[in-house]
C-alpha positions as a Markdown table, in Angstrom:
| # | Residue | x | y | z |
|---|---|---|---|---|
| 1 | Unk | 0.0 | 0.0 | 0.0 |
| 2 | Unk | 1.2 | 3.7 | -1.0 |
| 3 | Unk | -0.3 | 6.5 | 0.7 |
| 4 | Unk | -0.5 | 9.6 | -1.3 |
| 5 | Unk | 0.3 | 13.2 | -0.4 |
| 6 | Unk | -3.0 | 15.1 | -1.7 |
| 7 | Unk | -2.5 | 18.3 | -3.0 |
| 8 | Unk | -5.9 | 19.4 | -3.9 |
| 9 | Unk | -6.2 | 21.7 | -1.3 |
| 10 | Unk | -2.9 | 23.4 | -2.2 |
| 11 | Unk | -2.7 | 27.5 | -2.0 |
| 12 | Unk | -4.2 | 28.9 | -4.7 |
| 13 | Unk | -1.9 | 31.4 | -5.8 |
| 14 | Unk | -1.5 | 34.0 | -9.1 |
| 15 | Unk | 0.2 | 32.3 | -11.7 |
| 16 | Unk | 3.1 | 34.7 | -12.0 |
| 17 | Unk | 3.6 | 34.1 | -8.3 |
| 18 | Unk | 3.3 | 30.0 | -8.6 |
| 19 | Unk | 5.5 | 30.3 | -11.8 |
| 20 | Unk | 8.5 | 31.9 | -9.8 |
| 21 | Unk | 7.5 | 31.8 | -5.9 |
| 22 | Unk | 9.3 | 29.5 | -2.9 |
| 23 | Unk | 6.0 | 27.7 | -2.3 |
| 24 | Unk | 6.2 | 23.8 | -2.9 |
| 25 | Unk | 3.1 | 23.3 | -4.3 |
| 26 | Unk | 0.5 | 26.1 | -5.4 |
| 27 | Unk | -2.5 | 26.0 | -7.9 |
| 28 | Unk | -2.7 | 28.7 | -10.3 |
| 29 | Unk | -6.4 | 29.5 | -11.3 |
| 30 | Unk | -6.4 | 29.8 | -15.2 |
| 31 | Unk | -10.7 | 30.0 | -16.0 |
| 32 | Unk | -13.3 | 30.2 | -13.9 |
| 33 | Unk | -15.3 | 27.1 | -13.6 |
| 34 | Unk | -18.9 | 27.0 | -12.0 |
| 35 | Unk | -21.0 | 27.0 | -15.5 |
| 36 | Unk | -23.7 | 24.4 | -15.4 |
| 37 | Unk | -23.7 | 21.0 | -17.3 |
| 38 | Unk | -27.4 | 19.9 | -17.3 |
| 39 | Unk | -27.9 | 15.9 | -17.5 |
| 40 | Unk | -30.1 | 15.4 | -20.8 |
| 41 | Unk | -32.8 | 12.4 | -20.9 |
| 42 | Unk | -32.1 | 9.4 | -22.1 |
| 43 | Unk | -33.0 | 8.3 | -25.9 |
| 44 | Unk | -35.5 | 5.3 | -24.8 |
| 45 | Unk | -36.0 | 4.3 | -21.3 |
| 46 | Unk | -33.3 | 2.2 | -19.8 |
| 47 | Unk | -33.7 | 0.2 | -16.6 |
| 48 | Unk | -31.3 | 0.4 | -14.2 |
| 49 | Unk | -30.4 | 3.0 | -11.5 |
| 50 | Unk | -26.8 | 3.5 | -12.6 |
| 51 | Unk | -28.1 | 4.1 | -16.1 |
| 52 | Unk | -30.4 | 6.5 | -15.1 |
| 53 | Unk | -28.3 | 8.0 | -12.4 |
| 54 | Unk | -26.4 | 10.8 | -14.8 |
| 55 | Unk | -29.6 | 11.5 | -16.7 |
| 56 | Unk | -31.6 | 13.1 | -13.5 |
| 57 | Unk | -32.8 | 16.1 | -13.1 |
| 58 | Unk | -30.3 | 18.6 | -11.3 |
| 59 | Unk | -27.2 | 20.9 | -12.6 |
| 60 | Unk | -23.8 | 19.5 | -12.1 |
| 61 | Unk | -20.9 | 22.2 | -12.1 |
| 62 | Unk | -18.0 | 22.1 | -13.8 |
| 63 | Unk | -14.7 | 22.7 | -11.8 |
| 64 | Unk | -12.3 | 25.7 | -11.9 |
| 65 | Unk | -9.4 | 24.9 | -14.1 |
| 66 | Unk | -6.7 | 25.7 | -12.2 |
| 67 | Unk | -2.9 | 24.4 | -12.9 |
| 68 | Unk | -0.7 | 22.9 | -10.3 |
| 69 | Unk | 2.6 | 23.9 | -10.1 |
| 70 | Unk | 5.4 | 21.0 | -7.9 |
| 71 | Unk | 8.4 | 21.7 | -6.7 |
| 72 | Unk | 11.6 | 19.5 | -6.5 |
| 73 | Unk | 9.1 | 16.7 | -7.9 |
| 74 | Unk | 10.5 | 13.3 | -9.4 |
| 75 | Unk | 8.7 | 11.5 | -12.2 |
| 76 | Unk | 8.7 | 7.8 | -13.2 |
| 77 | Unk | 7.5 | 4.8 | -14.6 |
| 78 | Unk | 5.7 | 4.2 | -17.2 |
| 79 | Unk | 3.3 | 7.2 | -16.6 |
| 80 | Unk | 5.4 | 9.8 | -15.8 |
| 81 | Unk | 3.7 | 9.5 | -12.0 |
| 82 | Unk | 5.3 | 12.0 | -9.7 |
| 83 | Unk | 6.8 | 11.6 | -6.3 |
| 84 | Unk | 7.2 | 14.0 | -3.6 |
| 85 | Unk | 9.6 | 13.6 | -0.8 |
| 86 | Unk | 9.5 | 9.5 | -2.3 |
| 87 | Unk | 6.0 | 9.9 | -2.0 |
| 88 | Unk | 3.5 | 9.8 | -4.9 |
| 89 | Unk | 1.1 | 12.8 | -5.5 |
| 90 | Unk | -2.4 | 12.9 | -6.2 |
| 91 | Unk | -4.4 | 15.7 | -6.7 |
| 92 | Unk | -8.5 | 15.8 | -8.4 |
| 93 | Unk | -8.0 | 18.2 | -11.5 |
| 94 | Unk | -4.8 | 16.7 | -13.1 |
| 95 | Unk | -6.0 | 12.8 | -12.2 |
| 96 | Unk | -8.7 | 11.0 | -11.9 |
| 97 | Unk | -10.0 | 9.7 | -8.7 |
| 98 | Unk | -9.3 | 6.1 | -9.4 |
| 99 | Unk | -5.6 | 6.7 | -9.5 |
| 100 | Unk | -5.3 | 7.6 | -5.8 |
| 101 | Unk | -7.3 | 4.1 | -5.7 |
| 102 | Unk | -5.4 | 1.9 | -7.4 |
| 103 | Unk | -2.0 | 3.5 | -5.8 |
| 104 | Unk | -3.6 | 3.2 | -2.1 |
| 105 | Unk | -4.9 | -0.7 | -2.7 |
| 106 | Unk | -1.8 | -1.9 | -4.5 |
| 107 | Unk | -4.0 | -3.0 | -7.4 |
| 108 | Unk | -1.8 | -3.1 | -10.7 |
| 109 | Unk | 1.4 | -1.8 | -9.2 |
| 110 | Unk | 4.0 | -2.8 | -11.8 |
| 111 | Unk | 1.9 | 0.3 | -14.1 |
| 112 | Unk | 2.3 | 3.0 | -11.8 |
| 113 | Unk | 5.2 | 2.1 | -9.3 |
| 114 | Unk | 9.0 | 2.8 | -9.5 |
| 115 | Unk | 12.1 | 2.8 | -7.8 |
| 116 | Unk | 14.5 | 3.5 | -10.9 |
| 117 | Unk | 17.1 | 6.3 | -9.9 |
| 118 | Unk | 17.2 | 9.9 | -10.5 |
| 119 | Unk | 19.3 | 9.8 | -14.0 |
| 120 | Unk | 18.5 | 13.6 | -15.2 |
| 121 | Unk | 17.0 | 16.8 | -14.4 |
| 122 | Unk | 15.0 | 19.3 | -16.1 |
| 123 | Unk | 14.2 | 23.0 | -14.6 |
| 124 | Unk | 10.6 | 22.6 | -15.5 |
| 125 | Unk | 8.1 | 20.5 | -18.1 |
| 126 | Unk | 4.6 | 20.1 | -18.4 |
| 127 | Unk | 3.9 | 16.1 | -17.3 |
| 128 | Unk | 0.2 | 15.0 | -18.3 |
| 129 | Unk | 0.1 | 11.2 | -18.6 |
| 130 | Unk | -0.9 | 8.5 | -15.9 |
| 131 | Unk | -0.4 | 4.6 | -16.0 |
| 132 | Unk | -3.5 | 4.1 | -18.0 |
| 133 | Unk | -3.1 | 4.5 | -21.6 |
| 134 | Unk | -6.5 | 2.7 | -22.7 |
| 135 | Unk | -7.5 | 4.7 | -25.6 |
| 136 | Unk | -10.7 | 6.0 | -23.8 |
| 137 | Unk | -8.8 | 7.4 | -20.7 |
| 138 | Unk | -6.0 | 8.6 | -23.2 |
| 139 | Unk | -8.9 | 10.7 | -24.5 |
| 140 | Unk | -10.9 | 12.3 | -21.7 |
| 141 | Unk | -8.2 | 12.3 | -18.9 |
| 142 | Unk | -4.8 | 13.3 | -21.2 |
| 143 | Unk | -5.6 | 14.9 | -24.4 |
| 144 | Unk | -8.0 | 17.6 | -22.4 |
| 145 | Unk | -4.2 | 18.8 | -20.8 |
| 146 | Unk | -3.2 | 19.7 | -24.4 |
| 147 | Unk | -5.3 | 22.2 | -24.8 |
| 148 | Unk | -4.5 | 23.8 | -21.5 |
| 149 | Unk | -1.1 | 23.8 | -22.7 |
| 150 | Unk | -1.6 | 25.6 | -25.7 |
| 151 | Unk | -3.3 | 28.4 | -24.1 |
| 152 | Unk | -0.9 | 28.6 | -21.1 |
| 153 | Unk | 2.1 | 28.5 | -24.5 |
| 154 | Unk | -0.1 | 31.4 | -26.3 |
| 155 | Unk | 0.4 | 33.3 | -22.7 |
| 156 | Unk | 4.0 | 32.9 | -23.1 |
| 157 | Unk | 4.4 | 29.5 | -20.5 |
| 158 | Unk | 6.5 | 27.7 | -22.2 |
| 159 | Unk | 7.9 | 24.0 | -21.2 |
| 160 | Unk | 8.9 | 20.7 | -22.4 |
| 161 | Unk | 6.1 | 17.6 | -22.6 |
| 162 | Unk | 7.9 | 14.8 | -20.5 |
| 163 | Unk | 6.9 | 12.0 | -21.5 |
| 164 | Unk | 7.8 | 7.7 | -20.8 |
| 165 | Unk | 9.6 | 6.4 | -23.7 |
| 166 | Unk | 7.3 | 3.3 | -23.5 |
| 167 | Unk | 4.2 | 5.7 | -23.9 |
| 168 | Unk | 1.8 | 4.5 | -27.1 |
| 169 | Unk | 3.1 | 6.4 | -30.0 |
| 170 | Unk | 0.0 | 8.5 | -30.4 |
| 171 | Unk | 0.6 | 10.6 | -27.1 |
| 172 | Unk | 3.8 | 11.9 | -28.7 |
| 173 | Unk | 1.9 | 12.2 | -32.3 |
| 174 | Unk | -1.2 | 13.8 | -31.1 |
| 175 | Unk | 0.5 | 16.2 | -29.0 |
| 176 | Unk | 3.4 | 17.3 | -31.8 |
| 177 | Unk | 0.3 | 17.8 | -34.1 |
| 178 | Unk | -1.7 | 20.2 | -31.6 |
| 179 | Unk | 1.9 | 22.0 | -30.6 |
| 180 | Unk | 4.1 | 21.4 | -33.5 |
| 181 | Unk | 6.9 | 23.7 | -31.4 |
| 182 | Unk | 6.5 | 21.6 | -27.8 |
| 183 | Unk | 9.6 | 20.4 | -27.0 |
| 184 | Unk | 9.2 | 16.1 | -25.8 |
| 185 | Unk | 11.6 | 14.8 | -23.7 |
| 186 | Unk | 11.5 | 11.2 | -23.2 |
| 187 | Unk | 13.3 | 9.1 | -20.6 |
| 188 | Unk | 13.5 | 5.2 | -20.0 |
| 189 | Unk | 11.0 | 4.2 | -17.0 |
| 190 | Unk | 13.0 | 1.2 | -16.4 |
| 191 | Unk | 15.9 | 2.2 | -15.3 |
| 192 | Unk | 15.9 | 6.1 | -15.2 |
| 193 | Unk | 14.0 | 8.7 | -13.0 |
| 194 | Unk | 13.4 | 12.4 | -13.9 |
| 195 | Unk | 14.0 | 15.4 | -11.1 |
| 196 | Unk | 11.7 | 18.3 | -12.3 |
| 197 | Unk | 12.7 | 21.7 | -10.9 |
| 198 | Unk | 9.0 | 23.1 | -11.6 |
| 199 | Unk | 6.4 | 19.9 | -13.1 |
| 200 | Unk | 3.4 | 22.0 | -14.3 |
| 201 | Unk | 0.5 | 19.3 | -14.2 |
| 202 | Unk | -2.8 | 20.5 | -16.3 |
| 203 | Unk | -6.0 | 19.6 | -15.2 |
| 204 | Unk | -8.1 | 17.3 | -17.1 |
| 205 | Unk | -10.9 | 20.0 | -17.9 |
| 206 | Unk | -13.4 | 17.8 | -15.4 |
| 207 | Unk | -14.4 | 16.3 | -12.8 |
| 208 | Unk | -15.5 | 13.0 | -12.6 |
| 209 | Unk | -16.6 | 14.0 | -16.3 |
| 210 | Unk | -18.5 | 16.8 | -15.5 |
| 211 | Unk | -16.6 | 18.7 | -18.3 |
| 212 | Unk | -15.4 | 22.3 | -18.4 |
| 213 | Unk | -16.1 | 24.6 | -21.7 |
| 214 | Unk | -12.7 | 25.2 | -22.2 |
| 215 | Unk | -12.6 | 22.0 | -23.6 |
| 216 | Unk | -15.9 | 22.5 | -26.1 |
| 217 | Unk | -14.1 | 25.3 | -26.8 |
| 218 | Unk | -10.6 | 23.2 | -28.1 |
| 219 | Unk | -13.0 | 20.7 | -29.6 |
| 220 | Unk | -15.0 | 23.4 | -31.5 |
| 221 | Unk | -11.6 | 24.8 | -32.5 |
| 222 | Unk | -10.3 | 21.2 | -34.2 |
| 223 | Unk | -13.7 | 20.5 | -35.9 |
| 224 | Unk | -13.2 | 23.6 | -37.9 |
| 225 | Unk | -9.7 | 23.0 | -39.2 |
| 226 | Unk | -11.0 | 19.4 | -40.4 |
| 227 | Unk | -12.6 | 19.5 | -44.1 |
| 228 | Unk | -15.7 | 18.4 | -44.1 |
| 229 | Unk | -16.7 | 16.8 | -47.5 |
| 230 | Unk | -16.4 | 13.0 | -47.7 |
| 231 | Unk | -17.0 | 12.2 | -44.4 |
| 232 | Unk | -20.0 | 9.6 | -43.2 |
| 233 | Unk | -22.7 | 11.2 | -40.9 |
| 234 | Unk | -23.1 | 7.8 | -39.5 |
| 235 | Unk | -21.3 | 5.6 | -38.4 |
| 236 | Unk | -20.6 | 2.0 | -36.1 |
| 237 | Unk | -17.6 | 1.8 | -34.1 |
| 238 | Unk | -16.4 | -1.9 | -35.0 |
| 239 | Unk | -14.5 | -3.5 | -31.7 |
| 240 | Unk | -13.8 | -6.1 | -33.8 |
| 241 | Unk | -10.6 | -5.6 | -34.5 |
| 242 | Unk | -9.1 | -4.7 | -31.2 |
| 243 | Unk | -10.4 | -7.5 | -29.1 |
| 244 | Unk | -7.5 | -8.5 | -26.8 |
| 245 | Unk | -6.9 | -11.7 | -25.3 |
| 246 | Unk | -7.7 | -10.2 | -21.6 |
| 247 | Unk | -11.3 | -8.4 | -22.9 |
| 248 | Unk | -13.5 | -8.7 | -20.3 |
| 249 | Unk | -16.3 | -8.7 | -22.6 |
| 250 | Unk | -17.1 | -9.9 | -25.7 |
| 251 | Unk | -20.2 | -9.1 | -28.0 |
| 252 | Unk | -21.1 | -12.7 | -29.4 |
| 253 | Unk | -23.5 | -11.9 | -32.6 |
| 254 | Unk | -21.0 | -9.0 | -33.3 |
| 255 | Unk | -20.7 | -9.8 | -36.9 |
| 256 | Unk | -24.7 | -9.8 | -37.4 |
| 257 | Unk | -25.3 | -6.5 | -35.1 |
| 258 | Unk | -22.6 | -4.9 | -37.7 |
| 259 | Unk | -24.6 | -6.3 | -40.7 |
| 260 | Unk | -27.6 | -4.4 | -39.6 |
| 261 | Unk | -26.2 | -1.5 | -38.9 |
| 262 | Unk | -24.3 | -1.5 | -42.5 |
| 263 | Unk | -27.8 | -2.4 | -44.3 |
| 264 | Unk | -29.4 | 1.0 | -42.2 |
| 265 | Unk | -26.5 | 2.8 | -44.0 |
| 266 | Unk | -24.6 | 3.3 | -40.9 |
| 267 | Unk | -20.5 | 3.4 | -41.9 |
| 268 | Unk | -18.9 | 0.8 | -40.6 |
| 269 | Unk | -15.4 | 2.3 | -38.9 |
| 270 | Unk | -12.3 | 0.9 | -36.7 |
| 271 | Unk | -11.2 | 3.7 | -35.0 |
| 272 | Unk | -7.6 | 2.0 | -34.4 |
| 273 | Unk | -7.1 | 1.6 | -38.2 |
| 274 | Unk | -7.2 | 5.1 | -39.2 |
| 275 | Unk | -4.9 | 8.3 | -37.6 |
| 276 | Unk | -6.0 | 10.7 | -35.1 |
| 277 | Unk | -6.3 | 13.3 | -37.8 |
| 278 | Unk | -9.0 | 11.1 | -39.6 |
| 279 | Unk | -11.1 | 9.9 | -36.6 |
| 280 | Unk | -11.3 | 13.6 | -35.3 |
| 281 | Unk | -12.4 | 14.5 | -38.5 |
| 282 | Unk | -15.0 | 11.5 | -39.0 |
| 283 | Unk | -16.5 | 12.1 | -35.4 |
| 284 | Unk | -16.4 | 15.6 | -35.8 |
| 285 | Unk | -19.2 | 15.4 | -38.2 |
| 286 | Unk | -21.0 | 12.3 | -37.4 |
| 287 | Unk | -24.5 | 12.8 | -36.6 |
| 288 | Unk | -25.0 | 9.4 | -35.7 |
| 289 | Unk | -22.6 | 7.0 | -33.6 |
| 290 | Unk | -23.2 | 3.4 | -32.9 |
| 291 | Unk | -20.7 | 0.8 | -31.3 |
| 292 | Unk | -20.0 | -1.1 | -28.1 |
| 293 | Unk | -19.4 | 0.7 | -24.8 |
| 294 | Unk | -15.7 | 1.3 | -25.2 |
| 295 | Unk | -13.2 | 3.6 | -25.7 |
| 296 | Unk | -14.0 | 3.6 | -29.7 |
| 297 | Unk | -17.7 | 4.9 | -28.7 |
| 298 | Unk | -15.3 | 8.0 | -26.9 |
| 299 | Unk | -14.4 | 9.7 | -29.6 |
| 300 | Unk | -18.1 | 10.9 | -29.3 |
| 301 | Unk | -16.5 | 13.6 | -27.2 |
| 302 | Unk | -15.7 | 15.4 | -30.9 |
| 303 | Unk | -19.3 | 15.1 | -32.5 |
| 304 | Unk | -21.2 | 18.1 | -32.3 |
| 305 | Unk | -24.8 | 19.1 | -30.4 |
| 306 | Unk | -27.4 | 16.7 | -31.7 |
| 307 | Unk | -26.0 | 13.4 | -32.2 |
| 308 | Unk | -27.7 | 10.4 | -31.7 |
| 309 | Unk | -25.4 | 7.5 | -29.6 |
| 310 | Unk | -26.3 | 4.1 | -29.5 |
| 311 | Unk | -24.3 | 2.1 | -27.0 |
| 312 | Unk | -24.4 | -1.9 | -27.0 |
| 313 | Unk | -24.0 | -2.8 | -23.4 |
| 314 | Unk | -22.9 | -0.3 | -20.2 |
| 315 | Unk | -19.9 | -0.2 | -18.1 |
| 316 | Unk | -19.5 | 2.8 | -16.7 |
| 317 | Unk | -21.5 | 6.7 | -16.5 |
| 318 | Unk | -18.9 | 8.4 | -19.1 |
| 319 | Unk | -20.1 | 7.8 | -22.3 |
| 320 | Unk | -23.4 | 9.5 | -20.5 |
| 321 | Unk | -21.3 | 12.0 | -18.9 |
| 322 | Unk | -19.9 | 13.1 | -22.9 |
| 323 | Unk | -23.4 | 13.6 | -24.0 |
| 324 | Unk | -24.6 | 15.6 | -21.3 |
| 325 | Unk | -21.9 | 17.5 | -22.0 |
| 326 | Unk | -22.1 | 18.0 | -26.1 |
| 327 | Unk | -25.9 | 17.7 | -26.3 |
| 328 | Unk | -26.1 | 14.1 | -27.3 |
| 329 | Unk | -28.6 | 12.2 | -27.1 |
| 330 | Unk | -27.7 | 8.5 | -26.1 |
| 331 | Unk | -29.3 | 5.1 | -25.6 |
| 332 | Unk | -28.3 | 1.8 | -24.1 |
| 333 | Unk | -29.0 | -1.3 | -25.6 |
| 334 | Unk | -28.2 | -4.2 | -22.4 |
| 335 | Unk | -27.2 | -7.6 | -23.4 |
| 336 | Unk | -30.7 | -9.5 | -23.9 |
| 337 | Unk | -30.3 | -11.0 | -20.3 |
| 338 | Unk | -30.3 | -7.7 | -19.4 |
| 339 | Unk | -27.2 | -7.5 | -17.5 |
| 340 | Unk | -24.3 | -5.0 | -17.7 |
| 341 | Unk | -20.7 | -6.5 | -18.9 |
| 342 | Unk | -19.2 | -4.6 | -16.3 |
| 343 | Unk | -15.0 | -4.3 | -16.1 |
| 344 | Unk | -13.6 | -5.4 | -12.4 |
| 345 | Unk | -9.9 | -5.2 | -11.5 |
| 346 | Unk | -10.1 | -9.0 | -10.0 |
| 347 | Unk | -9.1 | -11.3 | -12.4 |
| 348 | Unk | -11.9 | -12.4 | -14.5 |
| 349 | Unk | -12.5 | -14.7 | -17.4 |
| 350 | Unk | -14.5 | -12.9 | -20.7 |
| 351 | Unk | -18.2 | -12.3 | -20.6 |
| 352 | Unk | -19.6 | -12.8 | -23.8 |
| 353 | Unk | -23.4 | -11.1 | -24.4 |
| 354 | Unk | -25.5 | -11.0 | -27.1 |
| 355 | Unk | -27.6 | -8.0 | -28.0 |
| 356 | Unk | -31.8 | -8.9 | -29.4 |
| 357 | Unk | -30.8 | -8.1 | -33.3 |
| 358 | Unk | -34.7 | -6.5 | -33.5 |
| 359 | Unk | -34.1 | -4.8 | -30.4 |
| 360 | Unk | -31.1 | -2.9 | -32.5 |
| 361 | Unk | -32.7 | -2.6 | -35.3 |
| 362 | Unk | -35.9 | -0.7 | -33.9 |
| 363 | Unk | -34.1 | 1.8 | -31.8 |
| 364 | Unk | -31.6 | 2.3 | -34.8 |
| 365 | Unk | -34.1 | 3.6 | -36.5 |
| 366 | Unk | -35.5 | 5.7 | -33.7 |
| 367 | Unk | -31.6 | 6.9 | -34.1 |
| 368 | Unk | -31.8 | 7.9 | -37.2 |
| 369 | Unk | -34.8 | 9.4 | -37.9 |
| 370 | Unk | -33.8 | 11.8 | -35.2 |
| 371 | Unk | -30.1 | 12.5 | -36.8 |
| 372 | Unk | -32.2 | 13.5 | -39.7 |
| 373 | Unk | -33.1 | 16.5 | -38.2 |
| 374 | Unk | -30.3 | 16.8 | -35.4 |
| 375 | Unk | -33.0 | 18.3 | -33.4 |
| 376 | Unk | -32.1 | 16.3 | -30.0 |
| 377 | Unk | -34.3 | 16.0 | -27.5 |
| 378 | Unk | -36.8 | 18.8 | -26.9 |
| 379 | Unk | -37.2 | 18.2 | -23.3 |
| 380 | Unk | -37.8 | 15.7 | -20.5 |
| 381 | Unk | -41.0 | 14.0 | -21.6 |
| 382 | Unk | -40.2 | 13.0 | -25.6 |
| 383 | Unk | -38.8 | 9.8 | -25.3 |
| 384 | Unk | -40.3 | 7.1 | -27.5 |
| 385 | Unk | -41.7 | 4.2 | -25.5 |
| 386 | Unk | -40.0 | 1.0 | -26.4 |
């Protein structure tokens, strides 16, 4: 067990001052937070509290995005996690809660932990990675930092991106394409440490995925550098072609599900085939998005107000989290025993599920007769009973 040093209640402090002051740790507030994100219904009723839980009534508010500022911190293994004083840091706005979890439980140490030694030094650098690079994390937890970083650049804060040398390719990739002048300096977690002078850590732009507009506003940004011609409106996110070994699900009549959605003229897409630059421009477009619960389903987080989401299956609140957040509209669609495939860090054997193929078919169409007009949902009482 690792106890962490907490450091959301650190000073807030101007950023000049946090930038160039004595104090260890400070939190520099950047943009107001506060602004309401109001939970939308749900596309078709869904049983289930959990389901239902992000959809009620009631104004969530998103958090101030403030940037925290370490001194004389040391960062390792393969996430770049940082120690202070030997003791790891955790704090809510750069990391998500389960990271202070998994470090406090010991579950899945080898990701996270380190004892490699302290093999070079940099005055300061921006660090905005954790041990979990699943694709869907990557997205909401990491790449919301980038955008942080290229306002705080545009203000004249300047820093290099440290990054793991084992990090997936597209953290490097994604962030040189966002900030072609951002200096990455990579180190090997297994056998070197990095001191920081000053680690700058962005926050993820939310809180428990109650999302901040900065972020629409980055979003907004990227859509309207992507072209827009040739693009489908709608499309099904294929798992199909990243199903690992250690899944903990697995949809059984995948290959008939996709056949349905392909003769409703829904574009079938692998997310993990095609480079960032494409998938933000596909999503970015798409008034229609259909697909498993997974991190593939995500990249809704790009598609504009109005889109219809169709998830096969539940796992956790995010994917309702996103559309409350960009005006989606989404509906689950449970496994016909009506059970959640839900992930668990105890070891587990795959759970296979099948999903009713006239089930899918009838609120597909529900779908997209409403992506035909991207008029959403008017309001609390519209949604079709099925």
């Amino acid at each position: 067990m690792s106890v962490c040093v907490d450091l959301s209640g650190a000073d807030r402090l101007p950023l000049a001052r946090a930038l160039a002051g004595a104090e260890r740790v400070a939190r520099a507030p950047l943009v107001a937070g506060g602004q309401p994100v109001r939970p939308r219904a749900l596309a078709w009723p869904c049983a289930g509290e959990a389901l239902n839980l992000p959809h009620a009534p009631g104004d969530l508010a998103a958090p101030d995005v403030d940037l925290l500022v370490v001194r004389r911190a040391v960062a390792g293994g393969a996430g770049a996690h940082l120690k202070l004083d030997d003791r790891f840091v955790y704090a809510d706005d750069p990391y998500p809660y389960y990271v202070r979890h998994w470090c406090e439980h010991d579950i899945a140490r080898a990701g996270w932990d380190f004892d490699a030694p302290v093999a070079r030094s940099l005055d300061r650098a921006f660090v905005i990675t954790h041990f979990n690079y699943v694709w869907g994390h990557w997205l909401t937890e990491m790449y919301p930092k980038l955008f942080v970083i290229r306002a705080l650049n545009a203000a004249g804060v300047v820093a290099p991106l440290l990054l793991p040398a084992t990090a997936p390719a597209y953290v490097a990739r994604i962030a040189r394409r966002m900030l072609p002048d951002l200096e990455i300096v990579t180190y090997d977690p297994r056998d070197e440490a990095v001191e920081i002078g000053l680690a700058l850590l962005p926050p993820m732009l939310h809180r428990n995925y109650v999302f901040h507009d900065l972020l629409r506003w980055g979003l907004e940004q990227e859509a309207l550098t992507s072209p827009r011609a040739g693009r489908p409106e709608a499309i099904f996110v294929s798992r199909g072609g990243v199903r690992a070994p250690t899944a903990f699900r697995e949809m059984a009549n995948e290959a008939e599900i996709e056949g349905i959605a392909q003769e409703m003229g829904l574009a079938l897409l692998r997310p993990e085939t095609l480079p960032w630059e494409e998938q933000a421009r596909i999503f970015a477009g798409a008034r229609l998005v259909a697909g498993e619960f997974g991190s593939g389903l995500h990249n809704a987080l790009l598609s504009p107000e109005g889109c219809q989401v169709v998830s096969l299956n539940w796992v956790t609140d995010v994917q309702s989290r996103i559309a409350n957040f960009r005006g989606h509209d989404v509906g689950y669609i449970l496994p016909t025993d009506g059970r959640p495939r839900l992930f668990s860090v105890e070891a587990q054997v795959n759970q296979p599920f099948t999903i009713d193929p006239a089930d899918f078919r009838r609120k597909l169409a529900i779908a997209l007769e409403r992506a035909e007009t991207r008029a959403g949902m008017a309001g609390w009482n519209d949604a079709p009973d099925v």
